[in-house]
C-alpha positions in Angstrom: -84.3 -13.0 -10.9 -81.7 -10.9 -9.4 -82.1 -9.8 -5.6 -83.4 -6.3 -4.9 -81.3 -4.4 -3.7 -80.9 -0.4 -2.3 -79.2 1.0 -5.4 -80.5 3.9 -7.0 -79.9 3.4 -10.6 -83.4 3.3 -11.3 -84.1 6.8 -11.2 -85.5 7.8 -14.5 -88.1 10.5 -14.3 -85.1 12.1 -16.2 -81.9 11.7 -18.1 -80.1 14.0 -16.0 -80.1 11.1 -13.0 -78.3 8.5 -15.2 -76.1 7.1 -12.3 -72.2 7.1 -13.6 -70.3 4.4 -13.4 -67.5 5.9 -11.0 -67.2 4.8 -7.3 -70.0 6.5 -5.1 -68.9 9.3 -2.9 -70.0 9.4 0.9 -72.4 12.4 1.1 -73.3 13.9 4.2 -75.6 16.6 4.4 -76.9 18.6 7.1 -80.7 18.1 7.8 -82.7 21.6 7.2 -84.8 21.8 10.1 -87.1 24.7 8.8 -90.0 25.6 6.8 -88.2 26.9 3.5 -88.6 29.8 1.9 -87.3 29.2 -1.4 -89.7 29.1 -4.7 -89.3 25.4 -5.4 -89.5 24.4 -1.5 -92.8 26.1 -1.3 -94.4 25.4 -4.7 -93.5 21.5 -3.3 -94.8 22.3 0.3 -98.4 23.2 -1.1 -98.7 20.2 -3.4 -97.7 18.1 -0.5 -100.9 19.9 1.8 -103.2 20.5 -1.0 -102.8 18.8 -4.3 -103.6 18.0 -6.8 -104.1 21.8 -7.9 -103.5 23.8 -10.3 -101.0 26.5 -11.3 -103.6 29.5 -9.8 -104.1 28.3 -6.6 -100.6 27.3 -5.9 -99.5 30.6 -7.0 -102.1 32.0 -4.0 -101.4 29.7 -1.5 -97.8 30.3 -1.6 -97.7 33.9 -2.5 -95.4 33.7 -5.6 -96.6 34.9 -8.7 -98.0 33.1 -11.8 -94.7 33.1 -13.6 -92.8 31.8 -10.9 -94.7 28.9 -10.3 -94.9 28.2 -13.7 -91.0 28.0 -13.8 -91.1 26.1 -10.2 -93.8 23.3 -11.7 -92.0 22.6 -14.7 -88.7 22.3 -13.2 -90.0 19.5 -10.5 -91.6 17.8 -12.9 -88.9 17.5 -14.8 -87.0 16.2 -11.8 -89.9 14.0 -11.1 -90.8 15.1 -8.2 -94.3 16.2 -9.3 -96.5 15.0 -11.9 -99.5 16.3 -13.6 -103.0 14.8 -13.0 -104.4 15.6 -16.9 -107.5 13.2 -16.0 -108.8 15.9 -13.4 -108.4 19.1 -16.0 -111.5 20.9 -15.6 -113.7 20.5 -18.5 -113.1 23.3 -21.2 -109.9 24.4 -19.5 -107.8 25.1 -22.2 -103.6 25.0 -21.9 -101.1 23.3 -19.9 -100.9 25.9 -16.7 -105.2 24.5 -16.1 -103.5 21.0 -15.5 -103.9 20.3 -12.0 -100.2 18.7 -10.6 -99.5 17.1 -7.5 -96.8 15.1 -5.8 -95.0 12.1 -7.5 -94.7 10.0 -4.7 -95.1 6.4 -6.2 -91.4 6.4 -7.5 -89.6 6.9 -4.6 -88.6 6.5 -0.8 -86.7 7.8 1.9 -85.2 5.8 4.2 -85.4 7.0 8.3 -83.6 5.6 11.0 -84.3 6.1 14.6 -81.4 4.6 17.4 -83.1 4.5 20.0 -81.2 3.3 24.1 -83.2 0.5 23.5 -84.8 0.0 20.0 -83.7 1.5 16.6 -86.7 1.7 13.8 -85.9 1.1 10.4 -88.8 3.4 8.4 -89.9 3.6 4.9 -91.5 6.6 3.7 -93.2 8.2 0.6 -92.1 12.1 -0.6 -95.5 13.4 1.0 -94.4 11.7 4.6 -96.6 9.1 4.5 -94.6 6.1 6.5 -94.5 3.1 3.8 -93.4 0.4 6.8 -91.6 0.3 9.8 -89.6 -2.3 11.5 -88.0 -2.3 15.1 -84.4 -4.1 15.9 -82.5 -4.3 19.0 -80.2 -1.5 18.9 -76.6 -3.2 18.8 -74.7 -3.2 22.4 -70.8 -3.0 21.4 -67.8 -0.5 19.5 -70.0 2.7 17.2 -68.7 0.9 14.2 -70.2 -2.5 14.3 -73.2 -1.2 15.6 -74.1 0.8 12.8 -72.6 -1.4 10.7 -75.1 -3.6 11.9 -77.6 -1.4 11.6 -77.0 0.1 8.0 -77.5 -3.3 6.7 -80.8 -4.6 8.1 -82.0 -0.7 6.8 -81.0 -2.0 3.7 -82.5 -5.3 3.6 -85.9 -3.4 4.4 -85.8 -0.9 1.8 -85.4 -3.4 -0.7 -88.7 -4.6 0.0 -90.0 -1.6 -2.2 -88.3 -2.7 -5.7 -90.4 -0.5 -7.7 -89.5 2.4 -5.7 -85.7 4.4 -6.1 -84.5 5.5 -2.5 -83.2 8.9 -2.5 -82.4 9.7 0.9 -81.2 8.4 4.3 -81.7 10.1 7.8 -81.0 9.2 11.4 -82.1 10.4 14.4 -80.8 9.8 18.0 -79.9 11.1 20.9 -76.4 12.3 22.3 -74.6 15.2 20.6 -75.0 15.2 16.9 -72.5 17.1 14.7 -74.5 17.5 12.1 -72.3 18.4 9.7 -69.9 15.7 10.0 -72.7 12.9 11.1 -70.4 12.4 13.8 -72.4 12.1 16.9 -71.1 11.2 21.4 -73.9 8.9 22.3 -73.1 8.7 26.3 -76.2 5.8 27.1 -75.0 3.5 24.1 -70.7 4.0 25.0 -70.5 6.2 21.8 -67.8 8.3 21.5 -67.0 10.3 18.0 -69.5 7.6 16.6 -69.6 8.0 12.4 -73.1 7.6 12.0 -73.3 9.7 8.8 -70.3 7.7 7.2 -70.7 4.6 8.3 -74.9 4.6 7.2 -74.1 6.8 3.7 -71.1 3.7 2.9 -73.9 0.8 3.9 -76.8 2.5 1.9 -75.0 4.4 -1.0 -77.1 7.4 0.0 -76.6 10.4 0.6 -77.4 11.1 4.6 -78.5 13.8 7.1 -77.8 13.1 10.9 -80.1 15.5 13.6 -80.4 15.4 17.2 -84.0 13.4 17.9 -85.8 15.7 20.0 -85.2 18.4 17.6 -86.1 16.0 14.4 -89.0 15.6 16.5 -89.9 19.3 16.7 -89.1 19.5 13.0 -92.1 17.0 12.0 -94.5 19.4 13.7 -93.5 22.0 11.7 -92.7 19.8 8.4 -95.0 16.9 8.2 -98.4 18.2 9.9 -100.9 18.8 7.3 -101.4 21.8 8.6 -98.5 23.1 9.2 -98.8 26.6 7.4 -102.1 27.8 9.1 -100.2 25.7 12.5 -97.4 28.5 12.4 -97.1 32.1 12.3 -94.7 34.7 11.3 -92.5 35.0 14.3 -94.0 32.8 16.4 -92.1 30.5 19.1 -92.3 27.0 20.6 -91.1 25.0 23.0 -91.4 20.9 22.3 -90.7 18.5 25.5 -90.2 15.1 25.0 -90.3 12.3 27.7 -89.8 8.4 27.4 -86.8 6.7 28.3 -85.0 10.4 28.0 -85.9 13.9 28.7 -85.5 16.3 25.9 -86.9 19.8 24.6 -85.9 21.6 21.2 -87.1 25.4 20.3 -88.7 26.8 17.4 -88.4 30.1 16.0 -90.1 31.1 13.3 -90.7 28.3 11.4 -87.2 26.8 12.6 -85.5 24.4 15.0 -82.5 25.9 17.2 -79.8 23.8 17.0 -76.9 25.1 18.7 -73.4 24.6 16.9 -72.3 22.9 20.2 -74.8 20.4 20.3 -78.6 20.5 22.2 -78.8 21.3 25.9 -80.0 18.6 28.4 -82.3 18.8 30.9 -81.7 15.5 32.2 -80.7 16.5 35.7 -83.2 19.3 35.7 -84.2 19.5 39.5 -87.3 17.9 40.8 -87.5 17.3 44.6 -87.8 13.5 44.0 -85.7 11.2 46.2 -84.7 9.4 43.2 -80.7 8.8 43.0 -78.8 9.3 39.6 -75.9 8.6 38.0 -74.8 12.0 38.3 -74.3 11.2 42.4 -77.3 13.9 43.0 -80.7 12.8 43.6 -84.2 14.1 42.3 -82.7 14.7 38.5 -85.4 14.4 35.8 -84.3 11.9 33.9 -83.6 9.6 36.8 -87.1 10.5 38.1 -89.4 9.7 35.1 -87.3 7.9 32.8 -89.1 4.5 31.5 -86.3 2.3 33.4 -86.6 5.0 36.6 -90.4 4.1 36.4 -90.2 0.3 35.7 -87.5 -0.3 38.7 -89.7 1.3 41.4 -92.9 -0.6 39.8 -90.5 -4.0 40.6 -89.8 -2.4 43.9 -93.1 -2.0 45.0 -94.1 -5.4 43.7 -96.4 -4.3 41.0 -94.5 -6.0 38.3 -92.3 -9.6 39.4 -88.9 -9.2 39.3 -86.3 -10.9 36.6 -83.1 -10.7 35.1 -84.6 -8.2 32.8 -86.9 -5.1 33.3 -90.4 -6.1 32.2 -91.6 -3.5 29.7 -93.7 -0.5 29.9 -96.5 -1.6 28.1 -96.9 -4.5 31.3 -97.1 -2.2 34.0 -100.4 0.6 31.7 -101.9 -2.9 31.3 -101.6 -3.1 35.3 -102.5 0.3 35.5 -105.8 -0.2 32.9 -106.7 -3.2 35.0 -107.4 -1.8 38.0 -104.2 -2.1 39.9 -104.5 1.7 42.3 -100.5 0.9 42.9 -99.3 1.5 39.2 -101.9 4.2 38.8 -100.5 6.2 41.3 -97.0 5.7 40.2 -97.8 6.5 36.7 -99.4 9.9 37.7 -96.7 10.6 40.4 -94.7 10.4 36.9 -97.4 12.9 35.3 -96.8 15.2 38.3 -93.5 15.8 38.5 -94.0 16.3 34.0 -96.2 18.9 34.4 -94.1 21.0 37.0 -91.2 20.4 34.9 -92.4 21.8 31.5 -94.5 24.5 33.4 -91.0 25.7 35.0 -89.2 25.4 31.2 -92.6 27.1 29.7 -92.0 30.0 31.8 -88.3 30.5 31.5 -88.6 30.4 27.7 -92.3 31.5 27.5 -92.9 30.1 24.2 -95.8 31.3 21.9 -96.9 27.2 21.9 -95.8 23.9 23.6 -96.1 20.5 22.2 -96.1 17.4 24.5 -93.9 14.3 23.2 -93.0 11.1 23.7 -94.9 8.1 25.2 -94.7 9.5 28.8 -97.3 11.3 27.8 -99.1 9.6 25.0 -99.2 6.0 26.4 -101.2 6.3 29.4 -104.1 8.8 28.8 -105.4 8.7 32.4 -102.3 10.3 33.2 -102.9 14.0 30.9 -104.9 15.6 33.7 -102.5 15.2 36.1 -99.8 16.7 33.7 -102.3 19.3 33.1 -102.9 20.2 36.8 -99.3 20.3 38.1 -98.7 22.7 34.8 -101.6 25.0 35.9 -100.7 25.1 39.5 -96.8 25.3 39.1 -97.0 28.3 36.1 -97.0 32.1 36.6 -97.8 32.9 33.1 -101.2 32.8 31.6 -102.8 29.9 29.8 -101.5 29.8 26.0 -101.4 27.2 23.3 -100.1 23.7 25.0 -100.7 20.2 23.3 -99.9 17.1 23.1 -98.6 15.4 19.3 -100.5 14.5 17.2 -98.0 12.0 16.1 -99.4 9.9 19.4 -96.5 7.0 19.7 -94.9 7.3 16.6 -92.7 10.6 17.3 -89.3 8.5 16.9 -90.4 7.3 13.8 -91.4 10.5 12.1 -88.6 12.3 13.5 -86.2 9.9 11.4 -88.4 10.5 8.2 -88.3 14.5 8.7 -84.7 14.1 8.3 -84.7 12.0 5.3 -86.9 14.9 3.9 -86.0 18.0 4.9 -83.2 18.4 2.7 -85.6 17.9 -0.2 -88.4 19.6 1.4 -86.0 22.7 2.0 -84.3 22.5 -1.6 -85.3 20.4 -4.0 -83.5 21.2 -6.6 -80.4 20.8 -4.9 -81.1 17.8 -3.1 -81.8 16.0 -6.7 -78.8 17.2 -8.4 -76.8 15.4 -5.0 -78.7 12.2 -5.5 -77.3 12.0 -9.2 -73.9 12.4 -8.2 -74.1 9.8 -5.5 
């Protein structure tokens, strides 16, 4: 028996994606960060939240008319990307437009990659979202190119697992300044400079590959993968997403779209916080230096909390010692909550978003620690209470942030997106 492996030649919902025989081509394709507007986009987005349904209540829920999903329906099945559920027909229902469809997620996978300071996660994941399996490596220490070298290949060796499924996609998310077009990305924590993520990942995988910026892949799943997302945003609305862990980050969304700058996302890693803690930068108090998961863990070793090694112990030691009674770590962890909820009440009221979402396990790993986010906010804002929350993704926002890039080029054009997996 022959050893599974990543290739796509298996894709057969239709003889248009018989693979040729030619070389592959590197294909690198900017993720589409957006709720789409386009006819096949939505006729997919409301099978995704709703199906199986038929042809009338997809041509409501998405506003298009009859005809038009009609044309939409039968050109994703065609491309496999939907299939149609004959078994649930209503009884009497005569012709094919009473044939409830939904997605056709059992062929195929995506393949996401988050690279993570720390940890990269290797995810698999279905055409609804729906994470498949995950796996966490050491991300590599070393030169960009054996890194992700490195890293390319043990994302291959998982999606393999799945030998009955055709991957169709690759996408990484990660921190540093992403050039999304190019997949070229400066990664100043891992030594990275004009890293090829894109090429290096597309060459290892033989797919085609979007790169994004992980705090704004991370605001893209809120607006992408919640089930809800379509009753979760309105026309015009805004919304600011802050994420805290090991980094500080926050993306914007604009009507049903992520900013991302040409030039890269802001930081607002030495955003000012009256803390005595020293950072790289030569200043002291700087966000990032303040509340950062290795900021956090060296003054837990400091103040004897956690014993001291070679190696920082991990977060997860010093909630335990928090859960457990230790009045020490609890204090520290909501100092950390403190100086949070200042800082996004001070970014909430420069941008004054319509909604802010809460990210990142700084947030979601130590409950006990929400009120105190909640009062600094309250005490340190001007403006009046609006719409603030924390994900619902809990402490899994780095790995559906890689899988909302390995979608959103076929969430935002379908069509398109197939035709470039048949040429790869």
């Amino acid at each position: 028996m022959s050893t599974p492996t990543l290739s796509s030649s298996n894709l057969s919902a239709s003889p248009r994606f018989q693979r040729p025989l030619s070389r592959p081509r590197l294909t690198i394709v900017p993720p589409e960060l957006r709720i789409s507007d386009g006819p096949a986009a939505g006729v997919l987005r409301v099978a995704r939240a709703r199906g199986p349904l038929s042809r009338d209540v997809a041509a409501k829920a998405t506003g298009l008319s009859i005809a038009t999903v009609n044309r939409q329906v039968s050109t994703l099945l065609d491309l496999g990307l939907l299939r149609e559920r004959g078994d649930l027909t209503p009884s009497g229902a005569i012709g094919r437009p009473r044939v409830p469809f939904e997605v056709n997620h059992e062929p195929y996978l995506t393949v996401g990659i988050h690279i993570g300071a720390v940890v990269t996660s290797i995810l698999a994941s279905d055409l609804r979202g729906k994470v498949l399996g995950a796996v966490e490596v050491p991300t590599p220490r070393g030169p960009s190119a054996e890194a992700l070298t490195g890293i390319a290949r043990s994302a291959r060796a998982f999606a393999s697992r799945w030998h009955r499924r055709s991957p169709l996609w690759a996408g990484v998310a990660l921190g540093g300044r992403v050039d999304a077009q190019t997949g070229v990305v400066d990664h100043p924590r891992l030594g990275w400079k004009s890293a090829q993520v894109g090429a290096i990942i597309a060459a290892g995988l033989g797919l085609p590959v979007s790169v994004a910026a992980h705090v704004e892949a991370m605001a893209a799943s809120e607006l992408l993968l919640r089930s809800d997302s379509e009753d979760f945003v309105a026309q015009g609305e805004t919304g600011l997403y802050f994420y805290a862990r090991e980094t500080a980050g926050i993306a914007i969304t604009i009507d049903g779209r992520v900013h991302t700058p040409s030039s890269g996302p802001g930081s607002i890693a030495h955003l000012p916080t009256g803390s005595s803690a020293q950072c790289s930068c030569g200043s002291s108090g700087c966000l990032e230096a303040t509340i950062s998961d290795r900021a956090i863990l060296g003054a837990a070793v400091s103040a004897g909390i956690l014993p001291e090694s070679a190696r920082l112990p991990s977060m997860s030691a010093l909630y335990k010692a928090a859960a457990a009674g230790s009045v020490v770590a609890h204090d520290l962890l909501v100092e950390r909550a403190l100086v949070l909820g200042k800082a996004v009440a001070m970014l909430r009221d420069l941008f004054n978003p319509d909604r802010v979402i809460l990210g990142g396990q700084a947030f979601t790993e130590y409950p006990a620690g929400i009120p105190h986010v909640a009062e600094a906010f309250a005490r340190s804002s001007s403006l009046e209470r609006k719409d603030i929350r924390i994900t619902g993704f809990g402490n899994r926002v780095q790995e559906y942030a890689s899988t909302v890039v390995s979608l959103s080029a076929l969430y935002s054009d379908p069509v398109g997106a197939m035709r470039r997996v048949s040429l790869q």
